[in-house]
N, C-alpha and C positions, 0 to 999 in steps of 0.2 A: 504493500500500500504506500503511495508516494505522501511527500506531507500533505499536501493540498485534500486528499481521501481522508487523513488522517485528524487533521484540523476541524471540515465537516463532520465525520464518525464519531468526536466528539461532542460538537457542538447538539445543544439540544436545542429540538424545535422550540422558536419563537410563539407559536398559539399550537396547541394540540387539537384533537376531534373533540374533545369537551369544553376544553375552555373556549373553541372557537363558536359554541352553539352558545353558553354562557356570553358571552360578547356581544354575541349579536343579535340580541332578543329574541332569542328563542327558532331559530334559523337561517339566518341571513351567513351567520358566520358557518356555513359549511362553503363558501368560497375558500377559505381557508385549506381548505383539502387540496390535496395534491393531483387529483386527477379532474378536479371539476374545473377548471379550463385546459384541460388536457388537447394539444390542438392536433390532428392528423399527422403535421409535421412539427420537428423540433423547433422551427422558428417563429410563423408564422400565427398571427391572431386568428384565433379559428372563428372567434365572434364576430370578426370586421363583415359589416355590411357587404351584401353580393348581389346583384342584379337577376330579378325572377328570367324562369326561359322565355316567356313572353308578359304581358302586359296585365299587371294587377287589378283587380277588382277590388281587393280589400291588401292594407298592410300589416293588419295585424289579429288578432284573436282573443275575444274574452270567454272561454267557454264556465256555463255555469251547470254545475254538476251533481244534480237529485240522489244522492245517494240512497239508495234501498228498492228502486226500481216503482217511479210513479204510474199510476192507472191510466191509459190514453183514454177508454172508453169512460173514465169518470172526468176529464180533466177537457181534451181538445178532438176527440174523437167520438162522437156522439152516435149513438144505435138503436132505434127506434125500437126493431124487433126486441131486445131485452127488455123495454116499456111494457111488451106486447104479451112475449114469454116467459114472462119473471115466472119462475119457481120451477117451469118443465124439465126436464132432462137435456141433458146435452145432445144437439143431434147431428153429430159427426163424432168420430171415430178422436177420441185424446190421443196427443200427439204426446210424447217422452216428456216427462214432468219432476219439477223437483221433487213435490209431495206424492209417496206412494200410497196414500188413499184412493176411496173409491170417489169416484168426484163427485161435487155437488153440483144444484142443478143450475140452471141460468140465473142470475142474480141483476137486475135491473140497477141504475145511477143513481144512488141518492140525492143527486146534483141537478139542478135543472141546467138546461144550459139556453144560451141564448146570443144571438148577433151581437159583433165588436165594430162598432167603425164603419166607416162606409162600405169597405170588405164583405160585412157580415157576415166573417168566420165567426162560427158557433164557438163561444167558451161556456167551460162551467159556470155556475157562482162558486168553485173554490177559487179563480182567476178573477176577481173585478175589475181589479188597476192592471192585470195583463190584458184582460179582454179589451180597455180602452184604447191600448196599442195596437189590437187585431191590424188596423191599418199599416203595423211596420213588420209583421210577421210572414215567414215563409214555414207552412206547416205542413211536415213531412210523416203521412201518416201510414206509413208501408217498408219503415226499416224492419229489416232483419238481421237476427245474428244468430248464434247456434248454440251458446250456452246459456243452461238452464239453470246454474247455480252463480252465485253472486263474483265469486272469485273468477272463473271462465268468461263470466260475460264483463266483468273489469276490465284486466287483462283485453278482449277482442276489442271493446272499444276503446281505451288506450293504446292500443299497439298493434291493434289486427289480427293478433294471435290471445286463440285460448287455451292454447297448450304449453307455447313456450315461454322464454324471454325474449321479447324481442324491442329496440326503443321506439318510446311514447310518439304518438303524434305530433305533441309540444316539440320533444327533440327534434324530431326530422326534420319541423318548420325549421328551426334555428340553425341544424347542421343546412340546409339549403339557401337559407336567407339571410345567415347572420342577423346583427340587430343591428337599429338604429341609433343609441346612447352607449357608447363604448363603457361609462362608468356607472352602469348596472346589471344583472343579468338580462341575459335574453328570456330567461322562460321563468316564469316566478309561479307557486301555486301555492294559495293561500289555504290553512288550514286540511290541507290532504287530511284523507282518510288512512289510517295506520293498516286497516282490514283489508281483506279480500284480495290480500296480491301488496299491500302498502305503496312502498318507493317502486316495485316493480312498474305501476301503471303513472309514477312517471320519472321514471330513469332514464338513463341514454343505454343501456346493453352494450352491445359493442362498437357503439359508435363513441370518440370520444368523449369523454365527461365533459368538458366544458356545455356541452349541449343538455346536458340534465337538467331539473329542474332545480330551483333554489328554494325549499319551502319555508313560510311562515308561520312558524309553530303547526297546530297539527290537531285533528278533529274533537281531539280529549280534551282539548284547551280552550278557554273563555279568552273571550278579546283582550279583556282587564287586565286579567292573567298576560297576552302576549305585551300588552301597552305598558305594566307594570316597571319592566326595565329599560332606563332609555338606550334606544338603538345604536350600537357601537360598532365602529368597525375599526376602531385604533390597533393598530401591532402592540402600543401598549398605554396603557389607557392614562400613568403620568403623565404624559409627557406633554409638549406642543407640538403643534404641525410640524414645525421646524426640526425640532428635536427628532419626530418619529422619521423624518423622509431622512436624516441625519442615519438615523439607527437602520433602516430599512437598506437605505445604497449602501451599508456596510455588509448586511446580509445579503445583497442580490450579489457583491463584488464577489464575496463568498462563492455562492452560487454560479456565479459567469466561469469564476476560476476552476471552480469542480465541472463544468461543462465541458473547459476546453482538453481536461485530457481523459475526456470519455466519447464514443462511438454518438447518433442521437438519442437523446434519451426523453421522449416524451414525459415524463413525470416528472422530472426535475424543471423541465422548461414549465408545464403546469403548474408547479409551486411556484416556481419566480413569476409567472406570470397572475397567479390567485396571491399574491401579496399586493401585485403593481394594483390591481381592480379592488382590492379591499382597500387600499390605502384611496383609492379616486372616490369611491362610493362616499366618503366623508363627506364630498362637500356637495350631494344632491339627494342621498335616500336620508338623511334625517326630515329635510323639507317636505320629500313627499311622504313620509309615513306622518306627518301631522296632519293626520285626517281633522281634529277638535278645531285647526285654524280655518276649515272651511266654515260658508255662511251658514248660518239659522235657520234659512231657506233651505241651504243644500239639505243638509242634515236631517229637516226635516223632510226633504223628498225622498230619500233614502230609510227613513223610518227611523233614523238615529233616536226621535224621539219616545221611542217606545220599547220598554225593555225586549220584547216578544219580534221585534224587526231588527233591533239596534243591528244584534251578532252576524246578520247577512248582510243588512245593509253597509256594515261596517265594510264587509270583503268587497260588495260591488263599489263604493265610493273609493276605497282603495286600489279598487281594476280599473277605474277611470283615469284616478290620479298615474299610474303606473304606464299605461297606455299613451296618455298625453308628453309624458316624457321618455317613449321609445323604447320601451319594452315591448318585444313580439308576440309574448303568448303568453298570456296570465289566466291561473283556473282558480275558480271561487268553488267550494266544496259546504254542500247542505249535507251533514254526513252523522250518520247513518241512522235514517229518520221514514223511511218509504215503504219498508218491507210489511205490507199490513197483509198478514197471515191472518188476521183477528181485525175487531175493533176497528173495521176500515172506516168509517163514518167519523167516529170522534181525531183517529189518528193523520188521516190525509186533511180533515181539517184543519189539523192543529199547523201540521207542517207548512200546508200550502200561504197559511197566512202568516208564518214567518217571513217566507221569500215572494211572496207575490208583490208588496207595494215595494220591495228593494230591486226588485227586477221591474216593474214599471218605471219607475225610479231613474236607473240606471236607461232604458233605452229613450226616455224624454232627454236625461241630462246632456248624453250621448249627440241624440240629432240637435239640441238648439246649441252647441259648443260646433256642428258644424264634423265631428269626429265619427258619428253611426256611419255614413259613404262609404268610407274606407275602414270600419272596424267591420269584424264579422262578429256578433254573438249568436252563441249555440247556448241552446237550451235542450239538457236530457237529460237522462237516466240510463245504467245499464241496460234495461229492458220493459218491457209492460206488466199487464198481468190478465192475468184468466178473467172470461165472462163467466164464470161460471163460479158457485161462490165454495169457499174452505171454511167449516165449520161454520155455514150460519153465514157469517159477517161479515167474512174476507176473503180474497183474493190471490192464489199464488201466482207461482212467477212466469211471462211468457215473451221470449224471444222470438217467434215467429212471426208478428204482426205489431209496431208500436209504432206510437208519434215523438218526435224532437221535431224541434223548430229552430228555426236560423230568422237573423235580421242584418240589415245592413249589408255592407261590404260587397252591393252588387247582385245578391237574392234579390226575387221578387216578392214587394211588399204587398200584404193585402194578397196572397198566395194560400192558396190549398195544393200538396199534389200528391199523388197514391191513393191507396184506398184500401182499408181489409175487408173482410166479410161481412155479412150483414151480423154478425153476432163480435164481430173484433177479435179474433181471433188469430187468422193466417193473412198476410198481406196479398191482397193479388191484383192489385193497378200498380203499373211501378212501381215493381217491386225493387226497393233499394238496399240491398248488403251493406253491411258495414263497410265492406273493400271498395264496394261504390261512394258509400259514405266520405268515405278520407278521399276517394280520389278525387272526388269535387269540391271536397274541401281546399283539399291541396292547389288544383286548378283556379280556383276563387285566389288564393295568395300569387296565383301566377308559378307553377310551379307542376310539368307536367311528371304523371305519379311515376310513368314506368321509366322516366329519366332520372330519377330521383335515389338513386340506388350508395350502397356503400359493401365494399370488398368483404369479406371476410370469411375464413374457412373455405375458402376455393370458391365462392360463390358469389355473384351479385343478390345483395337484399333490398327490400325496399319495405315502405309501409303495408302496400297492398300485397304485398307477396307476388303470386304472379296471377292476380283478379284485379277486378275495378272498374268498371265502367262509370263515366261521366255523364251527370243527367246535366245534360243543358238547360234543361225543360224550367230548372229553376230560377235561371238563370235571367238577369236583365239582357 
């Protein structure tokens, strides 16, 4: 070992994987890792901004994420015949199900629903301040995916695979597009869910780390809780600016020195380069995580002022803030609050009117700031649920037929498209896959899917694997 190996072997890291989560409220500080700006090559900013293959509709992404798999047929997919045949038997053939019981019979909406907008997409009354929007929604009522349990169908809609690892749709955007604000992450996701797959569904796999997600505390956590410690990204937290960039070019010089008599070494270059972005971050994310400096107005458009909206609304006024200063792909997580096995009446209510006036909220603040044009939001859930009811009350789980909805970024507003069966069941107008799904997603950022690919294990990967078809159809 020469001195240079020898000098670093001893030195001890500057922020560890604990003190760097301590640091930085609660998540920020895993830039501190060594592989999360991990870049393709030893030199190169793998974040630096890149030019889409053709011409964007939207630049960026706030997806909002129902965790427990919300009802289409109770919420934006409305079925008369269930009005019709509440209580009869099911009459088609059940299709592979979570629940191996014997199934109950058709189970009618306890929701009336009714015209939004001049659209006059049907929403429930669990949607009031969503249905006012009806006018800026593209609702897509014929995705399909293939798993039937919560971790499978995570997993496929984060990453297009239910079986593997593979990285998140968030990543892919970012390894494709870089970002816009070199002194924050590209892909932020507030509050994730720990369950069902956790950091899997939004990792980078084997694309490199810099492209993973940067979370904000985490589904177990109250906002208070994350707000409680202010936001730090100092190397060390005595000192002054001065001092710390004084301390830091001694550790990067370290660092260059241990580079130059090594082969390339991506991980080394990701820690010199996850100090440079921790040390930039000081002087722009303390600003924008001061959600309380916004106005009376905002806050209350967002629901801040009510304990039962605050905690969503909190993450969507955050996804704005976040957005407006060039972050790519921010996910806001209602988590894990959907799965009404039981109790569906009192439990989808409960949920729905946490996130419905923060998501109303959020797509008004959005269009009069001039930002919904080029933002995409996505509204979903891993999957739907059965016409058919479990135990009485509720609902199990169903992949084969649901609704998500999109706004802005170039969707058709005031849009219905697809369609399942007259009981909500199996998709069969336009039927959209999840591999369809991403690949128009992808398309919408300007960004063609099966171009989109990255080496590894002898093979080209991509999001969509090797499916995907593009629905124009939604398309402005």
């Amino acid at each position: 070992m020469d001195p240079i190996q020898k000098l670093y072997a001893r030195r001890e890291r500057p922020m560890s994987r604990r003190a760097a989560l301590r640091a930085a409220g609660c998540g920020l500080g895993t830039l501190g890792l060594a592989q999360l700006l991990q870049g393709a090559d030893g030199g190169t900013n793998p974040l630096a901004a890149k030019a889409p293959h053709y011409a964007a509709r939207a630049k960026r992404v706030i997806f909002l994420f129902m965790h427990g798999g919300p009802s289409s047929i109770d919420t934006f997919d409305p079925k008369p015949r269930l009005d019709r045949d509440h209580g009869k038997p099911l009459p088609i053939k059940r299709p592979l199900a979570f629940a191996d019981e014997s199934p109950g019979p058709l189970m009618k909406s306890p929701w009336a629903f009714k015209p939004g907008g001049k659209s006059g997409i049907p929403v429930s009354d669990l949607f009031p301040h969503t249905r006012n929007m009806a006018d800026e929604l593209c609702v897509i009522r014929s995705l399909v995916g293939e798993g039937v349990d919560h971790g499978a169908a995570l997993l496929q809609t984060f990453t297009g695979s239910s079986t593997f690892v593979r990285p998140s749709m968030g990543a892919w955007t970012v390894y494709g597009l870089g970002t816009e604000n070199q002194d924050l992450p590209g892909y932020i996701t507030i509050k994730p869910t720990l369950s069902h797959g956790g950091a899997k569904n939004f990792g980078a796999a084997f694309l490199p780390g810099a492209f993973q997600a940067t979370p904000i505390g985490h589904s177990g956590m109250k906002v208070d809780e994350i707000k409680s410690e202010p936001i730090q990204y100092l190397v060390n937290k005595g000192l002054t600016a001065e001092q710390q960039r004084f301390e830091l070019d001694m550790i990067q010089n370290i660092n260059r020195k241990h580079q130059e008599v090594r082969t390339v070494d991506p991980n080394l270059e990701a820690r010199i380069q996850a100090f440079e972005l921790a040390f930039r971050m000081q002087t722009q994310a303390p600003e924008i995580f001061a959600v309380d400096k916004e106005s009376e107005e905002t806050k209350k458009l967002y629901g801040l002022d009510d304990p039962k909206t605050a905690d969503f609304g909190w993450q969507c006024l955050l996804a704005r803030r976040l957005c407006e200063k060039g972050v790519r792909f921010v996910q806001c997580t209602h988590s894990y609050k959907w799965d009404q096995h039981g109790d569906l009446y009192a439990k989808h209510t409960e949920n729905a009117f946490e996130v419905d006036k923060p998501i109303a909220g959020l797509l008004k603040d959005l269009k009069s700031r001039g930002l919904l044009k080029d933002t995409l939001v996505i509204w979903a859930g891993e999957f739907g649920r059965t016409p058919i009811s479990q135990g009485g009350n509720g609902r199990d789980h169903n992949p084969y037929g649901y609704t998500v909805w999109m706004a802005g970024g170039g969707v058709k507003p005031g849009f219905v498209y697809g369609a399942t069966d007259d009981i909500g069941y199996h998709a069969v107008e336009d039927r959209m896959h999840i591999h369809d799904w991403h690949a128009t997603i992808l398309h919408i950022l300007g960004m063609q899917h099966d171009r989109l690919t990255f080496r590894h294990s002898g093979r080209d990967f991509r999001l969509t694997d090797i499916a995907g078809i593009i629905h124009d159809k939604i398309l402005l």
